[in-house]
Structures are given as structure tokens and as C-alpha cells.
Phi, psi and omega in degrees: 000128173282162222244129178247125136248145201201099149291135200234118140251128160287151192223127176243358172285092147034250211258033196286134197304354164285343184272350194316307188282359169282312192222024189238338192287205165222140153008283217280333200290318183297321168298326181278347150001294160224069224282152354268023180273058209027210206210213173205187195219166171228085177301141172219131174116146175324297197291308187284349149272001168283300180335276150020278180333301179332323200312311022251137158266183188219105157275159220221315179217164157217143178255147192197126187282157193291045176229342186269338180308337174267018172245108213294310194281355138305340182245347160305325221269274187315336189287282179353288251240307163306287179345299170307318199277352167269351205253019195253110198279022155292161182276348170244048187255008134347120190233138180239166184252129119303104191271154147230146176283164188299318189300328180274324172287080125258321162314323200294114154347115146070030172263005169312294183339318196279347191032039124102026162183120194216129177278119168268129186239153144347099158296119170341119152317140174283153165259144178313129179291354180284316237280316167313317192234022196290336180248065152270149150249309173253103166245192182221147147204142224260107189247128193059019171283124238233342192257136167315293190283029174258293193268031115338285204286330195272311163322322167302309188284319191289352166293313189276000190233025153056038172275151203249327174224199181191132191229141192228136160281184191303327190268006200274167175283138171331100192291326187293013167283132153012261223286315194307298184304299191311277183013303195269012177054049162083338179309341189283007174253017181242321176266099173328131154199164186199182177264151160269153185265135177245164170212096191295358189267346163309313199246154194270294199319160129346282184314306180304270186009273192338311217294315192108292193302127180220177194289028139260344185276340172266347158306307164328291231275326163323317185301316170291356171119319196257135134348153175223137174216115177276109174277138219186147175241094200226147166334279209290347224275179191216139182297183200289298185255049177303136141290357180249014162275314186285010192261349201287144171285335206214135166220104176250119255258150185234135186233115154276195193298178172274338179261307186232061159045213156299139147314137145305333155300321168246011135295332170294292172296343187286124191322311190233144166257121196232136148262115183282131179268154197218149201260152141063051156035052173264130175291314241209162156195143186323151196265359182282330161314283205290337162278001182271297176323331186268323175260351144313316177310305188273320170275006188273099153283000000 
């Protein structure tokens, strides 16, 4: 059997303070961890934390229960990943191990889940969206959409539908949350995405504010070339499967929040008005349904 080095530590407390960030923190205290300096995230699972690594992210820890420690491909995985980060001439570039038994992680919220082993990693520098979607063909962006397992789940299909980015405004739910990663099965480590910059002082209302899509961003994307298609239930609107959305050389698929869509503001400004056609007199679909549909559709180059 082959032989791992891997220093391991063991934890047999609880309520011992290594543990604190697996299992005392909230969202938000993580993304903020080292404000002002980002935050970290927390991956669960074989796959999404290799996926992660890829991105590449910088794990900081891994917790793994000692009962998973008898798995070649659990300690292959841990060797990778200490093994890189030592060979890393920063000075805190340490990965430390934690063992625990399954009965005390268990306690841990949504840790059935975890398949027995989770990483606290770095959050990802963003990258500039020109930088992001300047050679795309297909994005997609996502404006306020707010619940984890819609863009958990809108990162999936666009990994399997050949959306090449995702630009999220400022009002969207975290894709680096729990629930988002799993959801998305490790995709949000697969699909390029980063945020757009808003200037909340454009729109006077609330609601706009709120929405994020402001007159600059489509200026941006005009500039770069891409057609904008808002999906919207609007008089005017053009079916799904127009020819002349699948002829645009450059297209960026626009989803609005889940209870009221798109701003009118950025339905307006949006090139194309897009509609899914539908049976039995259904208006609507949730929206991560409806981006998996927009983007089969839309992304067969």
C-alpha cells in the first residue's frame, strides 16, 4: 500500500478553536475573515475541492474525518494539495490537516453532505470583466439573483451548455456560499465569472438601484461587440429560437432576480427581448430552469 506524507493533525475537542471556521462562522463572517483583505470559503467534497484547487484557489486548511484517512484517494488528494503549497515559496503557505471522528463532525450543519472531508480556501482575486469576456462568444449575466441553489444550479447548466463566462451584479447571492458550490456541483470552479461594477447613484428608485444593471455596463459590453438578450415577458419580446439571436457573433444571455425579473431599465436598454415559448398557458419559469433552457439553446455554436 502506498505510503502518504501528510502531517495530520489530530482533534479530539469539539469545541477546539481550529475548528471554529468549519463550523462556527456564518457566510457573511467569511467572506469578511480578512477584511479588508478578502475572506475565505469553505469546499466540500473530493470533487469540489480538487475542482477549487484548479481554479486555482489557495487552501489555508482541510478538515477530513479519520475514518476517510484509510482512502487512497482521500490522502491522494491531501498529499496534492500540502505537497504544492509547501513548494510555494510564500511564507504562510502551509496547509494544516485536521482529523476528526465522524461522530463529532457530524454536528456540523449539512455535513451528510460533505462526503467526509472540507477545505477552508482563499477567495479568488476577481478578474476585470473586459479582461474576462474580451475573446467570449456566449455569457451569461445574472442580475440580483439572490437564492444560492438558483445560481448553484445557473453555473451548472452553463458549465454543461457551453456558456464560456458569468458576470453577476453586486446584488447577486454569493456563488463561493455553501449551498451555491454544492448545488453546482464544483462548477462555479469551472465557469470564469467575476462581478460588474454598478453606479448606484443612476437610478433615483429603490427597486433599480437595487437591480445592479446600470447604462455602463451595457455600454461596456456594446463596446466588446456583444448583442444583449434580456429574458423578459414583454409585448415585444422574440421567441427563444429567433434566428437572428442564434446568428449574433457575440451574445450575453441577461436572467433576472426570481420574484420581479429584470429592472424596466435594463429591459430597455437590452438589445433583444427574449421569451421562452410555452405550453398550457405557463408564463414563466423559475429562473434557473429557464437558464438551462436559454442556454442549450442559445450556446450550440
Amino acid at each position: 500500500m502506498k505510503r502518504f506524507n501528510v502531517q495530520i493533525e489530530y482533534i479530539k475537542d469539539f469545541d477546539d478553536d481550529r475548528l471554529s471556521v468549519y463550523k462556527d462562522l456564518n457566510e457573511s463572517q467569511l467572506r469578511h475573515y480578512y477584511e479588508p483583505d478578502g475572506g475565505v470559503f469553505i469546499a466540500e467534497s473530493l470533487k469540489v475541492i480538487d475542482r477549487a484547487f484548479s481554479f486555482p484557489c489557495v487552501p489555508e486548511s482541510i478538515l477530513v474525518e479519520e475514518e476517510k484517512l484509510s482512502h487512497p484517494e482521500y490522502m491522494e488528494l491531501i498529499e496534492r494539495i500540502t505537497s504544492y503549497n509547501e513548494s510555494l515559496s510564500s511564507g504562510d503557505s502551509n496547509v494544516s490537516v485536521y482529523a476528526v471522528e465522524h461522530d463529532k463532525l457530524s454536528a456540523i450543519t449539512g455535513y451528510n453532505l460533505t462526503g467526509g472531508i472540507l477545505s477552508a480556501m482563499r477567495r479568488p482575486s476577481m478578474p476585470e470583466v473586459t479582461d474576462l469576456i474580451r475573446d467570449t462568444r456566449r455569457i451569461a449575466i445574472l442580475d440580483t439573483v439572490v437564492n444560492p441553489t438558483n445560481i448553484g444550479a445557473i453555473f451548472r447548466s452553463a458549465a454543461a451548455f457551453n456558456i464560456e463566462a458569468i458576470l453577476l451584479t453586486k446584488g447577486c447571492c454569493d456563488p463561493l456560499s455553501r449551498r451555491a458550490i454544492r448545488v453546482s456541483m464544483g462548477n462555479v470552479f469551472q465557469i470564469p465569472w467575476t462581478y460588474l461594477d454598478s453606479d448606484e447613484d443612476e437610478y433615483n428608485d429603490e427597486r433599480q438601484r437595487s437591480a445592479g444593471l446600470v447604462r455602463g455596463n451595457f455600454e461596456l459590453l456594446h463596446n466588446l461587440g456583444f448583442k444583449t438578450a434580456a429574458m423578459a415577458l414583454k409585448p415585444e419580446s422574440v421567441r427563444l429560437d429567433d434566428e437572428r439571436l442564434k446568428q449574433e457573433d457575440k451574445l450575453a444571455i441577461i436572467m433576472g432576480n426570481e420574484g420581479d425579473g429584470l429592472s424596466d431599465a435594463a429591459i430597455k436598454m437590452s438589445d433583444y427581448k427574449v421569451i421562452i415559448p410555452m405550453a398550457h398557458d405557463v408564463d414563466s419559469l423559475n429562473v434557473a430552469a429557464a437558464s438551462a433552457v436559454a442556454f442549450w439553446e442559445l450556446a450550440r455554436l
